[in-house]
C-alpha positions as CSV (number, residue, x, y, z in Angstrom):
1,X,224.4,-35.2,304.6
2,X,223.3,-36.7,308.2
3,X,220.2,-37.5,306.8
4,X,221.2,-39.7,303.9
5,X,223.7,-41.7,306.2
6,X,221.3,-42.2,308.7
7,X,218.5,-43.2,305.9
8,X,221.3,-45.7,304.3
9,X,222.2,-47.3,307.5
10,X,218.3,-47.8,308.1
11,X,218.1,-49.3,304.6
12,X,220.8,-51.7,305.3
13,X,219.1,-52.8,308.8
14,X,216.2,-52.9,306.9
15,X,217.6,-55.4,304.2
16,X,218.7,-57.5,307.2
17,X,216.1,-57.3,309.2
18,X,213.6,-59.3,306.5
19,X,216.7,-61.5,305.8
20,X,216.2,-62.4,309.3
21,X,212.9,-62.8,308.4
22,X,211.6,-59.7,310.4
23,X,209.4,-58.5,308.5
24,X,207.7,-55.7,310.8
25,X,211.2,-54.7,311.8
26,X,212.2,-54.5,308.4
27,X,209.3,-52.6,307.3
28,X,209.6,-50.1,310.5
29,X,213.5,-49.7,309.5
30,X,212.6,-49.3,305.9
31,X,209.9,-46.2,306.8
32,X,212.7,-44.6,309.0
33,X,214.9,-44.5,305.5
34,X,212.2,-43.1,303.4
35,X,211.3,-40.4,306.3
36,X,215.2,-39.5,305.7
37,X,216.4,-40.2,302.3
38,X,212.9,-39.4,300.8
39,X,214.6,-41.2,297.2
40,X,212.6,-43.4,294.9
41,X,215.1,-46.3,295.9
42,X,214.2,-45.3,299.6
43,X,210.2,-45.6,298.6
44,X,210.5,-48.6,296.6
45,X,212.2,-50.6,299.5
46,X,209.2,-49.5,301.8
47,X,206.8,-50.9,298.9
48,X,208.7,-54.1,298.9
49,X,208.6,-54.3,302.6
50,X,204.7,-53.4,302.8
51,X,203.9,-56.0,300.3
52,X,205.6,-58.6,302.5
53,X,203.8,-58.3,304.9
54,X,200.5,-58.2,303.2
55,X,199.4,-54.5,302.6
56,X,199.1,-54.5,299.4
57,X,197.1,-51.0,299.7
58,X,200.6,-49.1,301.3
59,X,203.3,-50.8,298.8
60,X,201.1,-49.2,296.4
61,X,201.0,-46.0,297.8
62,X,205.0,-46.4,298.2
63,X,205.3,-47.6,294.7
64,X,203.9,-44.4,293.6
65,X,205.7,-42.3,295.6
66,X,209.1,-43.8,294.5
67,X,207.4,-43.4,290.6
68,X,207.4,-39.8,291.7
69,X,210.5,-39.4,293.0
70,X,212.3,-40.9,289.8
71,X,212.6,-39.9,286.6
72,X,210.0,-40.4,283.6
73,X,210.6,-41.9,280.4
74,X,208.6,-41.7,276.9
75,X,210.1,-44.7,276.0
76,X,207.9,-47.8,278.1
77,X,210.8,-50.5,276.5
78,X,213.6,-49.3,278.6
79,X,214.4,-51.0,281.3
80,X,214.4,-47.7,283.7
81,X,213.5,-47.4,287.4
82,X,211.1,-45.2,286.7
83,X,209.3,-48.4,284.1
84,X,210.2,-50.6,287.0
85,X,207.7,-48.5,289.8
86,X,205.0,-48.2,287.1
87,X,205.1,-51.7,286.1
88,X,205.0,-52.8,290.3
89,X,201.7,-50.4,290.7
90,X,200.0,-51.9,287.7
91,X,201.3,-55.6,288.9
92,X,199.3,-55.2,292.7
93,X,196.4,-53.5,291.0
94,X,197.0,-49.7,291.1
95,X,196.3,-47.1,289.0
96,X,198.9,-44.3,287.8
C-alpha cells in the first residue's frame, strides 16, 4: 500500500540520516515510519533511534511496542525477533 512505501522510504532516510550522524533527524524520520508501517521492524528502529539519542524511557516504550507487534515464542533459545525486543527491554531496564 501507500502507506508501507512511504513508511520504507522514511526508514531508509532514517538509516541515513544517523549515518550522517543526524540523530534528531533520524529519530523524526524513523517516528514518521512507525506512524505508517506500524511493524515491529518499524518500532524497533524508532527504539534504536530513541536510545541514541539518550531516551532511554521512549526506546523502551518502542521496544515494547515492536514486542507487540511480532510474534511470541515459548522457546526463549531461539534466536527470534520477538526474543530480540524482549531481550532489548530487559537490557535498558524495562519490564515486560
Amino acid at each position: 500500500t501507500d502507506e508501507k512505501e512511504k513508511a520504507k522510504l522514511y526508514s531508509e532516510l532514517s538509516t541515513t540520516q544517523y549515518i550522517a550522524g543526524d540523530k534528531a533527524g533520524a529519530t523524526s524520520s524513523a517516528q514518521q515510519a512507525a506512524d505508517l508501517g506500524k511493524t515491529a521492524a518499524d518500532y524497533a528502529k524508532l527504539a534504536g533511534a530513541y536510545e541514541a539519542t539518550g531516551n532511554t524511557a521512549q526506546a523502551i516504550e518502542m521496544y515494547k511496542k515492536a514486542v507487540a507487534a511480532s510474534t511470541p515464542t515459548n522457546d526463549p533459545e531461539l534466536n527470534t525477533d520477538y526474543n530480540y525486543y524482549v531481550g532489548q527491554v530487559q537490557r535498558l531496564g524495562g519490564k515486560i
